[in-house]
C-alpha positions in Angstrom: 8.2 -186.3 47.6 9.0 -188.4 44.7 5.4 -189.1 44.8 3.8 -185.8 43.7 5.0 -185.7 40.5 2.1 -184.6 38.4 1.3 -186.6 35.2 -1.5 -187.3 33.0 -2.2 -190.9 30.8 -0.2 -190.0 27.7 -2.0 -190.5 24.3 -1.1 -190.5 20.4 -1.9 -186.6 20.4 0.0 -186.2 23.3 3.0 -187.9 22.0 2.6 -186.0 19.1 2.1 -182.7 20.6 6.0 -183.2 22.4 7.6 -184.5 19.4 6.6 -181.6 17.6 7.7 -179.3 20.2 11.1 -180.6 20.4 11.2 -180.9 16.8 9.3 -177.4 15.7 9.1 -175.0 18.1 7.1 -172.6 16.3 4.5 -175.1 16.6 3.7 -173.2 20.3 3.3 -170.4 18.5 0.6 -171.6 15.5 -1.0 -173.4 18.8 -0.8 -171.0 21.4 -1.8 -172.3 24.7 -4.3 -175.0 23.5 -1.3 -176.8 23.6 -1.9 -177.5 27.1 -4.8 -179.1 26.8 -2.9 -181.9 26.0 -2.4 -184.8 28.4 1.7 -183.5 28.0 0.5 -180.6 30.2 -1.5 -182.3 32.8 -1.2 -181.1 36.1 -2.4 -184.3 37.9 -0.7 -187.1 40.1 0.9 -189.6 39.0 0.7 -190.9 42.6 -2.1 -189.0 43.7 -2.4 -191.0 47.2 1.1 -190.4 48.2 1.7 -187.8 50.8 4.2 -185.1 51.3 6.8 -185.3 54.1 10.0 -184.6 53.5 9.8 -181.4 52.1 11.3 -182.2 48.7 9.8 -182.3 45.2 11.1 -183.2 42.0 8.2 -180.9 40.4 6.3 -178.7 43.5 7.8 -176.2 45.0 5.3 -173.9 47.7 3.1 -175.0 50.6 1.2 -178.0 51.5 -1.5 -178.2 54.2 -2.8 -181.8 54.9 -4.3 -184.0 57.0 -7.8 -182.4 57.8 -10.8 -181.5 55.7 -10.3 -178.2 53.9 -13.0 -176.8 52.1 -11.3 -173.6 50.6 -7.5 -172.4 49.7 -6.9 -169.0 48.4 -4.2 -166.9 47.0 -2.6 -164.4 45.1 0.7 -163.6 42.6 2.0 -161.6 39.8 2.2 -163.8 36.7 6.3 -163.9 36.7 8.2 -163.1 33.0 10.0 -166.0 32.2 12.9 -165.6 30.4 13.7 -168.2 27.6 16.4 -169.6 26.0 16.7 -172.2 22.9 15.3 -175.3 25.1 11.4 -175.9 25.5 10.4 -175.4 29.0 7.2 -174.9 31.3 5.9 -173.9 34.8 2.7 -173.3 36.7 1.5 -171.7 39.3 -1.8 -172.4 41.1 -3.9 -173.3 44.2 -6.2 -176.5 44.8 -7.5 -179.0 47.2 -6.4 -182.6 47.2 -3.3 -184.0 45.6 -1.5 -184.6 48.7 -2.7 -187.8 50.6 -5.6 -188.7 48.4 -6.8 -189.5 44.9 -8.2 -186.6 43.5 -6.9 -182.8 42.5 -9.3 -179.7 41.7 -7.2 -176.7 41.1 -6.5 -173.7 38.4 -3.8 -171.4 37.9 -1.5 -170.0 35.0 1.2 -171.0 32.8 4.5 -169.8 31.7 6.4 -171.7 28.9 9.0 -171.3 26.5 9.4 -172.5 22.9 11.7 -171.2 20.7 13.2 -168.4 22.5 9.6 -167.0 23.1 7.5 -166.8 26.7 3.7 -168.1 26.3 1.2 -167.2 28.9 -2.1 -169.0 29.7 -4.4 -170.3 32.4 -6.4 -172.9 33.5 -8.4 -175.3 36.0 -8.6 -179.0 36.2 -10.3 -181.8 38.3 -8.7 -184.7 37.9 -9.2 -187.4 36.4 -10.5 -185.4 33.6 -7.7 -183.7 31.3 -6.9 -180.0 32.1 -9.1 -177.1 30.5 -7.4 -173.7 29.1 -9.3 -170.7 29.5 -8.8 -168.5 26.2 -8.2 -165.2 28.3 -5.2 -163.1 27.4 -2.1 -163.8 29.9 0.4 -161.2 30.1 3.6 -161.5 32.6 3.0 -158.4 35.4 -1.0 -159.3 35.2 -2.4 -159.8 39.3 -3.7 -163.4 39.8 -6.2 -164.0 42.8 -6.9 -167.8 42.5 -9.6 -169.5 45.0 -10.8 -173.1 44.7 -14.3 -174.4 47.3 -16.1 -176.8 47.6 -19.7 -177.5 49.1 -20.9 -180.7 49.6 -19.4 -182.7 46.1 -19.7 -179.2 44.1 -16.2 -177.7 43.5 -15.9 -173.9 42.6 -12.9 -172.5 41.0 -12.2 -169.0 40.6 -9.1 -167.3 38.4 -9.2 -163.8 38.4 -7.3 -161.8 36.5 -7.2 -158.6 38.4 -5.1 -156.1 36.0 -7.3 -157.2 32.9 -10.8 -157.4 34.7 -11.5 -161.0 33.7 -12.7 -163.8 35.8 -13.4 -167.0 35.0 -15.9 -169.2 37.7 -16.2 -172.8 37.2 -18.4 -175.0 39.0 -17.7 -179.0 38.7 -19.3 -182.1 40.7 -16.6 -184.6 42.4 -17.6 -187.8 44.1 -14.4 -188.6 44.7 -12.7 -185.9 46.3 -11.4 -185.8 50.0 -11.0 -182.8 50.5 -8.2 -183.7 52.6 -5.1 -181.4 51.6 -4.5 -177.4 50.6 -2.1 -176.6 48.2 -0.3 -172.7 46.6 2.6 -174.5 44.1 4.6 -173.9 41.8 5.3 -176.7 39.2 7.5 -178.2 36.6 4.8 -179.8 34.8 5.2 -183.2 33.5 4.8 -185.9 30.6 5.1 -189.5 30.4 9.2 -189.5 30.4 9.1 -187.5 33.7 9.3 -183.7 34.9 9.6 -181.5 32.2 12.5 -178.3 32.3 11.3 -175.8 34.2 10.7 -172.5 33.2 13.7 -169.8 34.3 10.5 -167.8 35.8 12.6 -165.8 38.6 10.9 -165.5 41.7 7.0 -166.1 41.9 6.0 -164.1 44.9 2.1 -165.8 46.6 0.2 -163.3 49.0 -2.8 -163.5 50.8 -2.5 -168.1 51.2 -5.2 -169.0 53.2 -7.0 -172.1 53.6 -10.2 -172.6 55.0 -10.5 -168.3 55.6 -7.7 -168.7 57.9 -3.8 -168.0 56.9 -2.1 -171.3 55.6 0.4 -171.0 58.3 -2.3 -172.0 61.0 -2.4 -175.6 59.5 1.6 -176.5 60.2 1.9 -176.8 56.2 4.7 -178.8 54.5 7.4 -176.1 53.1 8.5 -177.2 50.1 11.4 -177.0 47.6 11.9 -178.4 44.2 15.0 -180.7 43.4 16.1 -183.1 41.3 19.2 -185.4 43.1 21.0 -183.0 44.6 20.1 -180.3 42.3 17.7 -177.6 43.7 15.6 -176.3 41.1 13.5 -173.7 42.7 13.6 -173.0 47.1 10.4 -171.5 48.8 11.1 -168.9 51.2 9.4 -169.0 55.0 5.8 -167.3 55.7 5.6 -164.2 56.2 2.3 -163.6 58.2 1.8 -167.0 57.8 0.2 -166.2 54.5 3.0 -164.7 52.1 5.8 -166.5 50.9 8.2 -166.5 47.3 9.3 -169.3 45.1 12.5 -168.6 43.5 13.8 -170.4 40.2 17.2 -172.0 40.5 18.0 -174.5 38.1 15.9 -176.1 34.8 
């Protein structure tokens, strides 16, 4: 699983953006989540062709379905409270198509980082190759996510809704690339160009409702996956329950 670590083509900016976060901290806070517009918080391949089999990652931990064409994944989750110490860390959680087996990734979600002793919340969407976009919507830990990417023909719709709040945010973008050949409901130590980056002490993330394709995700045999780094575990994904509800729970940074 080596192969789905996530990474985006670092720049000067991005460079910049992580030596100021290990240097200045508070630089999260004058930021806020633009911050991961950044190539330092892409959530794209750095292999994207690789495929998942062994049911280790050093940066997913969820459910993978692959090998077929899927056309829709679906869930929902509570945004999780991460609790932060002195060191920088992140973590996502989202849903998408692609990533696992083939050379492109459409997906959205939300974040949950830490800078300087303080949790920062935001959300997203991507298609890859193109650099991740924040949405500007308040994120608060508690809020109720439901996230669905589709696609119909090369057109790709993304949906984040923030149930609690009452926002939702629709985005429709063209792929010709896309294979629509993989289903995914992760969650992630993003990553930069040195590697995975710590992962955010978020608890247990608990996904409901996983379904690709309309159907449960458990109907398509998916790839149970937990995070770990050598023979550290840094966050273990519980079975399905209905073959749709499952929890990721934080171990280690």
């Amino acid at each position: 699983m080596s192969a789905t670590i996530r990474i985006t083509a670092v720049s000067a900016v991005a460079a910049a953006v992580l030596s100021a976060l290990a240097t200045a901290p508070s630089a999260v806070a004058s930021a806020g989540s633009a911050i991961r517009q950044t190539p330092v918080a892409g959530h794209v391949l750095v292999a994207p062709g690789a495929r998942i089999t062994h049911s280790t990652s050093s940066n997913w931990s969820g459910y993978a379905a692959s090998g077929g064409t899927f056309t829709s994944v679906s869930a929902s989750w509570v945004q999780p409270t991460v609790h932060c110490g002195s060191a920088t860390t992140y973590s996502s959680f989202w849903v998408g198509i692609d990533g696992d087996g083939s050379n492109s990734v459409e997906q959205t979600g939300t974040e949950a980082d830490c800078s300087g002793g303080q949790a920062y919340y935001s959300s997203w969407y991507e298609m890859y190759p193109a650099y991740p976009v924040n949405y500007s919507n308040t994120v608060s830990p508690g809020d109720h996510f439901t996230a669905t990417v589709s696609v119909s023909g090369s057109t790709f719709t993304l949906t984040l809704s923030d149930t609690t709040r009452g926002w939702t945010k629709t985005t429709k973008k063209n792929s010709s690339t896309a294979q629509d050949y993989s289903a995914e409901i992760i969650a992630e130590a993003p990553s930069s160009s040195t590697g995975v980056l710590p992962l955010s002490n978020f608890g247990t993330a608990s996904f409901t409702g996983s379904t690709a394709n309309g159907q449960p995700i458990g109907n398509f045999s998916p790839d149970k996956i937990n995070m770990a780094s050598g023979s550290t575990t840094k966050a273990t994904t519980s079975s399905l329950s209905s073959g749709e509800n499952f929890s990721v729970t934080w171990n280690h940074s």
